[in-house]
Backbone atoms as SQL, in Angstrom:
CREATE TABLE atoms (id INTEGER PRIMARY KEY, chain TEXT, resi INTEGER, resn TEXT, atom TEXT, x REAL, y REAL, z REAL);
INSERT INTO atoms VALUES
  (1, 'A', 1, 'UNK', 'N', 0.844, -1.182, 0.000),
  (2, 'A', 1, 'UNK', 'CA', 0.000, 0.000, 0.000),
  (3, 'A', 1, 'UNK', 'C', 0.886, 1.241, 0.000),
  (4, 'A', 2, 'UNK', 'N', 0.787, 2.227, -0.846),
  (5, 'A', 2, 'UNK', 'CA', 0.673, 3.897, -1.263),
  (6, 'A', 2, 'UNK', 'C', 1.185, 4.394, 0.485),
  (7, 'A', 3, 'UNK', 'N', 2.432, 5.468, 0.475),
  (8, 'A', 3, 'UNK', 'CA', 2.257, 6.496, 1.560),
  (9, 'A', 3, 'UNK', 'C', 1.696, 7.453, 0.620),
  (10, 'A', 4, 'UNK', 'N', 0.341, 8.338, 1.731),
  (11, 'A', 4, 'UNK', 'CA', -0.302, 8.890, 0.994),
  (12, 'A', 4, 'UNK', 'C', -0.150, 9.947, 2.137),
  (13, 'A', 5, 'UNK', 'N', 0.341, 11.712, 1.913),
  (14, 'A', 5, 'UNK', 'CA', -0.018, 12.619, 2.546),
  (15, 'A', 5, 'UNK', 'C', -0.894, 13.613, 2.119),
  (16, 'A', 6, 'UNK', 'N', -1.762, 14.059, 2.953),
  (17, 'A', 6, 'UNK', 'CA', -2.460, 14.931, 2.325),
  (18, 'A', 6, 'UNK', 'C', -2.647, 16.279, 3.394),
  (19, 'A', 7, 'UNK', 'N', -2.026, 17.258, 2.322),
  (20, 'A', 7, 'UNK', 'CA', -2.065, 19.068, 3.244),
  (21, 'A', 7, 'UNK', 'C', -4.096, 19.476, 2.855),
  (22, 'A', 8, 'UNK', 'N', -4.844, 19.665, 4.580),
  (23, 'A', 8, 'UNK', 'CA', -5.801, 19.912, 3.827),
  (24, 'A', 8, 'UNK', 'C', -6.331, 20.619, 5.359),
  (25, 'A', 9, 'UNK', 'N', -7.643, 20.943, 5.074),
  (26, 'A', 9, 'UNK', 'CA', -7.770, 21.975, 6.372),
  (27, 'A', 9, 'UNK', 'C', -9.254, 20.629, 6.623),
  (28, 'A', 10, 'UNK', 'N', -9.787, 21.205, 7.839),
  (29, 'A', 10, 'UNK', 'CA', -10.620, 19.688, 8.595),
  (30, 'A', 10, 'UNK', 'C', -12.527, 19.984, 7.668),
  (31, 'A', 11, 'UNK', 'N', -12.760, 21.386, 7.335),
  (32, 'A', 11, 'UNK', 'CA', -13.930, 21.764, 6.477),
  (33, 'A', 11, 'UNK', 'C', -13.894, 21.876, 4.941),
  (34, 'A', 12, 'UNK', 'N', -13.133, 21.913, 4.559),
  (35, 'A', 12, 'UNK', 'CA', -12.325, 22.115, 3.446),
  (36, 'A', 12, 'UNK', 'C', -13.425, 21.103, 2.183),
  (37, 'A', 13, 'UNK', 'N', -14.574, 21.523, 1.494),
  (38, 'A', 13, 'UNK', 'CA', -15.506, 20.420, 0.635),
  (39, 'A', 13, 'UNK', 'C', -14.436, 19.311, -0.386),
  (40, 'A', 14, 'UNK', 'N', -13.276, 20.434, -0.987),
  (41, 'A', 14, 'UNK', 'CA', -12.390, 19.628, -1.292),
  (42, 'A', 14, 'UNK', 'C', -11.799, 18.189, -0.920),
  (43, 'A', 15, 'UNK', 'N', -11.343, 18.934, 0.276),
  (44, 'A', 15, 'UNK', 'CA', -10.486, 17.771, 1.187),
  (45, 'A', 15, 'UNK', 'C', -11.502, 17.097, 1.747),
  (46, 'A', 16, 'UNK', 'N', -12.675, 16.928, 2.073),
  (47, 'A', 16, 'UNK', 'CA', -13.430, 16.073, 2.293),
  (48, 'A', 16, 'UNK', 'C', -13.832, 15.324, 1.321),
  (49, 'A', 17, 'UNK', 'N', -13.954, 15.770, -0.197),
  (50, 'A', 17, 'UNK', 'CA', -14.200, 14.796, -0.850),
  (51, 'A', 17, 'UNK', 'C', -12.687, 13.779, -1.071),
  (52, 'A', 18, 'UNK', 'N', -11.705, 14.156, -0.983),
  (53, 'A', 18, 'UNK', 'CA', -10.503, 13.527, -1.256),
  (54, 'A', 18, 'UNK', 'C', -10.489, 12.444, -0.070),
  (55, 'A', 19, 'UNK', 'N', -10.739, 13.013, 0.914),
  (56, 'A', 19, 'UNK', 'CA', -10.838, 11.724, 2.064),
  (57, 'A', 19, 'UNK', 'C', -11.942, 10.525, 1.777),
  (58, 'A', 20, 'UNK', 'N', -12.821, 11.203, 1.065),
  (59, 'A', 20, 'UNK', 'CA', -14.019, 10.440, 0.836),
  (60, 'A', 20, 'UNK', 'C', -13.683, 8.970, -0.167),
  (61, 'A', 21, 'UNK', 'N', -12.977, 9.468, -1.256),
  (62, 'A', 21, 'UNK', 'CA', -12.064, 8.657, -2.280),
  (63, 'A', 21, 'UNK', 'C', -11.157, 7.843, -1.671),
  (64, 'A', 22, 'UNK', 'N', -10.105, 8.259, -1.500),
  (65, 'A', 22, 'UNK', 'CA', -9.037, 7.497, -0.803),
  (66, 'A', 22, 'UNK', 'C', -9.527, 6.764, 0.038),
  (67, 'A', 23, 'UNK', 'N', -10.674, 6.817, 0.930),
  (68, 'A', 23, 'UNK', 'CA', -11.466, 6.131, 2.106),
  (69, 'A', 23, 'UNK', 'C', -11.915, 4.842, 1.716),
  (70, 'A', 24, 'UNK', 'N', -12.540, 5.327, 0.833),
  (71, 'A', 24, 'UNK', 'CA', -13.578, 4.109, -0.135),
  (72, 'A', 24, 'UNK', 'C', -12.112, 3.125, -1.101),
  (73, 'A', 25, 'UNK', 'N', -11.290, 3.806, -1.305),
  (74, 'A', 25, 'UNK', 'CA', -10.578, 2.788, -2.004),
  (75, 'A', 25, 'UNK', 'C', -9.511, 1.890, -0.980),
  (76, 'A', 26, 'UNK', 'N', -9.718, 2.253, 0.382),
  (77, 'A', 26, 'UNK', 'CA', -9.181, 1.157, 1.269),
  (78, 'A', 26, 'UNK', 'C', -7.823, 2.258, 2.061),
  (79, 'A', 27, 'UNK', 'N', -7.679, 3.378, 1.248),
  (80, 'A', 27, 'UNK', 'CA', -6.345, 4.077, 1.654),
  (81, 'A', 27, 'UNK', 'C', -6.000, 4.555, 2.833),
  (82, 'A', 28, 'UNK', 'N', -5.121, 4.425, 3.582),
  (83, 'A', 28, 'UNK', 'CA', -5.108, 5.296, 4.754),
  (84, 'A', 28, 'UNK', 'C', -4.505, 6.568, 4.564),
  (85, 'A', 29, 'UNK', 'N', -4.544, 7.162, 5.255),
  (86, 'A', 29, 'UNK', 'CA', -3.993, 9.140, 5.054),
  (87, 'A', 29, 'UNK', 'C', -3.629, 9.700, 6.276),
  (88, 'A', 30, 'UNK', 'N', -2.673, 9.792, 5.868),
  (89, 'A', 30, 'UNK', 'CA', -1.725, 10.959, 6.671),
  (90, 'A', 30, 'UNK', 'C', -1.951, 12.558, 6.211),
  (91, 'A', 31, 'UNK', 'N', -3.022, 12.794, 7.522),
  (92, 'A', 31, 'UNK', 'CA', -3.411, 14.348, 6.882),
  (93, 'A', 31, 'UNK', 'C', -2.631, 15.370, 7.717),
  (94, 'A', 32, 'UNK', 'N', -2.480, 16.294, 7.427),
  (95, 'A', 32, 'UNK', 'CA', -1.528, 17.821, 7.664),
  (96, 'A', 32, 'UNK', 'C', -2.274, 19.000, 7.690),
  (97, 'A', 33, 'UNK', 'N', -2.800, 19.339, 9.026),
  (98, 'A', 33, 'UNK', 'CA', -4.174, 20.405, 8.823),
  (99, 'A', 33, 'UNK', 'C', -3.186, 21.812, 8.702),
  (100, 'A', 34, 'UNK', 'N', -3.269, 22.363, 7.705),
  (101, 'A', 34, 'UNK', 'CA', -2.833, 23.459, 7.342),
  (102, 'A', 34, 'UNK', 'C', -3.645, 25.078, 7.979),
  (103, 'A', 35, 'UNK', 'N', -4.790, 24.401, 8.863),
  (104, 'A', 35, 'UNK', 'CA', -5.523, 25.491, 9.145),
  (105, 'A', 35, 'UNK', 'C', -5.138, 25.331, 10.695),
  (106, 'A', 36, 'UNK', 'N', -4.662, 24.436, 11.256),
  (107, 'A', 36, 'UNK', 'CA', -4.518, 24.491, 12.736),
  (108, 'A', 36, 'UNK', 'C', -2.376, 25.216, 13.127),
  (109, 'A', 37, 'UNK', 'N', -2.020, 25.039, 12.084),
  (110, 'A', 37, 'UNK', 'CA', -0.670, 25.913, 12.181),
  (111, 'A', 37, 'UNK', 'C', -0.260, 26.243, 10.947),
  (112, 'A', 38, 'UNK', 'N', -0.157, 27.521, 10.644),
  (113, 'A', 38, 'UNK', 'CA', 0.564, 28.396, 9.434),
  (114, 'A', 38, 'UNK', 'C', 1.701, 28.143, 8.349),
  (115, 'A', 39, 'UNK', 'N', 2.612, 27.795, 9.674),
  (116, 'A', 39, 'UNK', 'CA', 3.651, 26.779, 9.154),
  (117, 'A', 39, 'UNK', 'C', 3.402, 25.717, 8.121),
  (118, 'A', 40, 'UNK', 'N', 3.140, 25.138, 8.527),
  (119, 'A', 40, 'UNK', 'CA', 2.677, 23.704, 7.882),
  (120, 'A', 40, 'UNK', 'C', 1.837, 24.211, 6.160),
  (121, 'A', 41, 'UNK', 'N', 1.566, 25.524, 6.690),
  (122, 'A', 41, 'UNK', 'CA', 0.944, 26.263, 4.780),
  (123, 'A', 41, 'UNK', 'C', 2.262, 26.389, 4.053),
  (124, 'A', 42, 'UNK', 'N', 2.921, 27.056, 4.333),
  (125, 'A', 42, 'UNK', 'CA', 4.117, 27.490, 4.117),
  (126, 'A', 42, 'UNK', 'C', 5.368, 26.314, 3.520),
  (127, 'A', 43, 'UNK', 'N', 4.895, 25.176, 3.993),
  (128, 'A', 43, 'UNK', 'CA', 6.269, 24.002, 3.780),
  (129, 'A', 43, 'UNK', 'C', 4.940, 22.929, 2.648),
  (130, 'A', 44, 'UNK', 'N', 3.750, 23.454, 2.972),
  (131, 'A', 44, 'UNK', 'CA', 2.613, 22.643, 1.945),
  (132, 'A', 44, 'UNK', 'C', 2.899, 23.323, 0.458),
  (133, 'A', 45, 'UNK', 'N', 3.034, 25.174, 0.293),
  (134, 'A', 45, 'UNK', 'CA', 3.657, 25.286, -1.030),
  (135, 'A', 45, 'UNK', 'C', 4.709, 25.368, -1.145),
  (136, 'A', 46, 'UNK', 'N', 5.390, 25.469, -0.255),
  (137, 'A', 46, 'UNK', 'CA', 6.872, 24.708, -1.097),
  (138, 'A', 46, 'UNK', 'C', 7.447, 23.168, -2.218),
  (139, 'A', 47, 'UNK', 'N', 6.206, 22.527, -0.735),
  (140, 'A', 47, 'UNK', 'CA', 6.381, 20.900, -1.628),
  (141, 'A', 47, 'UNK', 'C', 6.148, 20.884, -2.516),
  (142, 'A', 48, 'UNK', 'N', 4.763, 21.921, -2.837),
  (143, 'A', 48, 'UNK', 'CA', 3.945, 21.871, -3.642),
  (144, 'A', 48, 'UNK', 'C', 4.165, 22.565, -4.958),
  (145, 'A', 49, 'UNK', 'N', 5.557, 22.889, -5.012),
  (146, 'A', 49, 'UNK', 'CA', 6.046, 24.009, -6.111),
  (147, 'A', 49, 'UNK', 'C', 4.597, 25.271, -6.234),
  (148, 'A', 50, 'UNK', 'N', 4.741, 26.038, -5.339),
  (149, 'A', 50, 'UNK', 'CA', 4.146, 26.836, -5.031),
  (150, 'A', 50, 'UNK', 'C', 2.162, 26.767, -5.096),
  (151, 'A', 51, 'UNK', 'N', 1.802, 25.710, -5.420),
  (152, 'A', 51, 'UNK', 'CA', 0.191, 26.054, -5.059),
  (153, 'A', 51, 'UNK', 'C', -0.283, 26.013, -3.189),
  (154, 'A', 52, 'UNK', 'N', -1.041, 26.874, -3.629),
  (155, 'A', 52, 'UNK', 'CA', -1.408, 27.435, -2.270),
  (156, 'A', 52, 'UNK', 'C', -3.160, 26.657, -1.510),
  (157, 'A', 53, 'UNK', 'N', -3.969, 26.140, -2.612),
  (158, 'A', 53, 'UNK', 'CA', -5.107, 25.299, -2.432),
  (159, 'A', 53, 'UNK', 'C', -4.992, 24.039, -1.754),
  (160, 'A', 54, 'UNK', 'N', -6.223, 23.905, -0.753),
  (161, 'A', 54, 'UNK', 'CA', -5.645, 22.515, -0.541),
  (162, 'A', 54, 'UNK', 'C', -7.399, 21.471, -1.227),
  (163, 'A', 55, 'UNK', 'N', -6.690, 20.320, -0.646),
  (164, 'A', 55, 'UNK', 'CA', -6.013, 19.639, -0.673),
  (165, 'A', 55, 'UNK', 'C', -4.586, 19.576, -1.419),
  (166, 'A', 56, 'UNK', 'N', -3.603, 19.086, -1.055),
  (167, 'A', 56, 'UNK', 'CA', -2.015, 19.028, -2.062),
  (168, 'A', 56, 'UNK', 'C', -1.926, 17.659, -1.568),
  (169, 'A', 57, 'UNK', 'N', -1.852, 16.838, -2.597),
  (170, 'A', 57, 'UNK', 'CA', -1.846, 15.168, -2.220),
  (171, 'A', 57, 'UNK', 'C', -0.713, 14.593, -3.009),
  (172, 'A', 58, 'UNK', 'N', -0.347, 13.612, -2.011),
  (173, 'A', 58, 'UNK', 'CA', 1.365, 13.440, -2.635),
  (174, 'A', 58, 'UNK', 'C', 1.304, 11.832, -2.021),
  (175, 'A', 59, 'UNK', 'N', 1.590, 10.763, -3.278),
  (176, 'A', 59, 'UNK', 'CA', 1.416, 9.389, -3.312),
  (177, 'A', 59, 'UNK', 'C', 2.998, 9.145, -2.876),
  (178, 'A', 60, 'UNK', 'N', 3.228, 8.324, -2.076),
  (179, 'A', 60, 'UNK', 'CA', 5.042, 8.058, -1.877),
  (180, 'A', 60, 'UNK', 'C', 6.061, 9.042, -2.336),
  (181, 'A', 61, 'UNK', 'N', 5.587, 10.150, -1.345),
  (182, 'A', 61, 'UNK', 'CA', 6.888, 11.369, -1.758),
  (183, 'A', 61, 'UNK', 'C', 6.044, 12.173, -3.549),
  (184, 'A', 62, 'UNK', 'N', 5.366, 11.595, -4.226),
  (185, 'A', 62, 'UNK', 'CA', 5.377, 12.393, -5.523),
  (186, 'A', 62, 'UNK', 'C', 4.473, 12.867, -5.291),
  (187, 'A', 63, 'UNK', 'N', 4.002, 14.314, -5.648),
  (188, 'A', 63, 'UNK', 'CA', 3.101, 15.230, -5.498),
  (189, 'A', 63, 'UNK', 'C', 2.074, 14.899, -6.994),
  (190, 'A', 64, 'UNK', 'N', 0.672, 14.845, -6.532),
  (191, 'A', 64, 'UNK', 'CA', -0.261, 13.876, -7.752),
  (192, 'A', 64, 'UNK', 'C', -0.680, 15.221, -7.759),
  (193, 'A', 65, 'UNK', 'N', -1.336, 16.861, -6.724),
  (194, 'A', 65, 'UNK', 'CA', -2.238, 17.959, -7.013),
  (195, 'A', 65, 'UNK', 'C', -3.049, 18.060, -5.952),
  (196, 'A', 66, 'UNK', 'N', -4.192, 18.450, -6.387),
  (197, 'A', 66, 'UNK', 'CA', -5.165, 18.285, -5.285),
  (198, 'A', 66, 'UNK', 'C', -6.185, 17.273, -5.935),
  (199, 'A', 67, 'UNK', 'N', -7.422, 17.785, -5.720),
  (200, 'A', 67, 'UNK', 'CA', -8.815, 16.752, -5.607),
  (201, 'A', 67, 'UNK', 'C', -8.780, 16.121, -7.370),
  (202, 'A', 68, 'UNK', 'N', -8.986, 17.444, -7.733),
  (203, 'A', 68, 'UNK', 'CA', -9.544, 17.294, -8.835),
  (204, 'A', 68, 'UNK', 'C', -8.410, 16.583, -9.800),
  (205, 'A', 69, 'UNK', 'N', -7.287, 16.918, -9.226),
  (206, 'A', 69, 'UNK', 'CA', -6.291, 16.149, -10.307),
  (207, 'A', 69, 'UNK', 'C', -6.476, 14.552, -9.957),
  (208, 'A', 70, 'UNK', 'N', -6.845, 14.747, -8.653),
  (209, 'A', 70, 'UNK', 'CA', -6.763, 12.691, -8.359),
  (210, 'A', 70, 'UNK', 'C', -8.052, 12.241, -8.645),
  (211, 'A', 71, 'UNK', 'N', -8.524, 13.163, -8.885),
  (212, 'A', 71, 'UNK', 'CA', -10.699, 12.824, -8.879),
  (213, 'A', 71, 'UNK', 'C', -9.894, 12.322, -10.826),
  (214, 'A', 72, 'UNK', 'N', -9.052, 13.041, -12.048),
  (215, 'A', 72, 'UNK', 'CA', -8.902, 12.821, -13.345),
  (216, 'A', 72, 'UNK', 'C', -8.033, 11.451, -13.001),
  (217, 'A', 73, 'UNK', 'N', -7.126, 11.144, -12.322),
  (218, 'A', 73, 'UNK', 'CA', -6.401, 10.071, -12.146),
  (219, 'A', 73, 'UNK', 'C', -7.203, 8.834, -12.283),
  (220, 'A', 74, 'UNK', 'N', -8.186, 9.292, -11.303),
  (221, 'A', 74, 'UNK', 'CA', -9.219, 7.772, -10.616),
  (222, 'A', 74, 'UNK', 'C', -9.800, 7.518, -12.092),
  (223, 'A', 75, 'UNK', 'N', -9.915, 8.313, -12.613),
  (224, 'A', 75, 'UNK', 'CA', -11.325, 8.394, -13.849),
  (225, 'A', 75, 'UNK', 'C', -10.801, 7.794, -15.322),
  (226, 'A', 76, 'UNK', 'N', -9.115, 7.999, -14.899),
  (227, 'A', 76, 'UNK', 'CA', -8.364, 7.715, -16.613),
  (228, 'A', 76, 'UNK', 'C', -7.763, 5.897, -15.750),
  (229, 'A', 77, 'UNK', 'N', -8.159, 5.333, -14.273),
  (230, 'A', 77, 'UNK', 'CA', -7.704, 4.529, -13.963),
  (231, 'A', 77, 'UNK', 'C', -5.979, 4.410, -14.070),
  (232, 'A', 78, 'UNK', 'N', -6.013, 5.798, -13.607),
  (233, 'A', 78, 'UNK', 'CA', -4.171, 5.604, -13.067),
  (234, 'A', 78, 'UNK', 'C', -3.690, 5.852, -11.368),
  (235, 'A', 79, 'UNK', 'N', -4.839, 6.110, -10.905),
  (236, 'A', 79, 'UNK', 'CA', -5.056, 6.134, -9.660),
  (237, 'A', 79, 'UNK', 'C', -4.500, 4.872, -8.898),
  (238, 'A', 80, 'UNK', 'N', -5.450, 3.829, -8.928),
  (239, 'A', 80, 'UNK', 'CA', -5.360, 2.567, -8.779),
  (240, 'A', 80, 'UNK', 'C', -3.526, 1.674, -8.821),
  (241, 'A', 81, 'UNK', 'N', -3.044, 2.058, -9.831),
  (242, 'A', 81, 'UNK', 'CA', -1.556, 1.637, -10.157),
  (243, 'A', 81, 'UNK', 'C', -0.590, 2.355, -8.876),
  (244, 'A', 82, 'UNK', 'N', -1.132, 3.510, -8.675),
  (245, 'A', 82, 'UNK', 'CA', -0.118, 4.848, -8.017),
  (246, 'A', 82, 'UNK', 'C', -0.202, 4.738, -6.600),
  (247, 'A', 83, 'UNK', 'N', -1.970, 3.520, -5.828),
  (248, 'A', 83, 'UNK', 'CA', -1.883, 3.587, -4.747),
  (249, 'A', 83, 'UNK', 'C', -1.816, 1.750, -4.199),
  (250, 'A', 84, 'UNK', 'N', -1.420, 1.946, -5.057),
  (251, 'A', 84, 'UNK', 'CA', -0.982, -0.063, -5.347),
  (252, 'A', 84, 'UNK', 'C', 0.576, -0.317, -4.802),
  (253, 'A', 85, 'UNK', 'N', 1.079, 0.813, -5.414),
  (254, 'A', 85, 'UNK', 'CA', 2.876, 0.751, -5.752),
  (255, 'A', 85, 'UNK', 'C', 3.013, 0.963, -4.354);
C-alpha cells in the first residue's frame, strides 16, 4: 500500500471529498491540517512548487495535485496503479 499525505484543512468540501475517495478505495492518510498551524501552509507550497489550495496530495513522496487532479487520475484509472505501488 501507497504512503499517501495529504495538506488539507478539517472543512475544506475539497479535502473532504478527497478523504471520501481514498477512504472508499481502502487508503489510509496521513493528513496535515494546514488550518490548525501556518507553518505547515508554508512548507505545503513549497512541496507543492508553489500552489497554495488545498487539498495538495502526494502518493510516496510524488506530489499527484489536489482533488480534482486525483478525482482525473481515478477516472483515466491511473489512480489505482499509483496507490498499489
Amino acid at each position: 500500500m501507497a504512503r499517501v499525505r495529504m495538506y488539507c484543512t478539517r472543512v475544506g468540501p475539497y479535502c473532504v471529498m478527497a478523504t471520501r475517495l481514498l477512504t472508499k478505495k481502502g487508503q489510509e492518510i496521513e493528513k496535515i491540517f494546514v488550518d490548525e498551524d501556518p507553518s505547515l501552509r508554508q512548507r505545503m507550497i513549497q512541496e507543492s512548487n508553489g500552489r497554495t489550495t488545498v487539498p495538495q496530495i502526494f502518493i510516496n513522496d510524488t506530489h499527484i495535485g489536489g482533488y480534482t487532479d486525483m478525482a482525473s487520475l481515478d477516472y483515466n484509472d491511473s489512480l489505482d496503479p499509483l496507490l498499489e505501488s
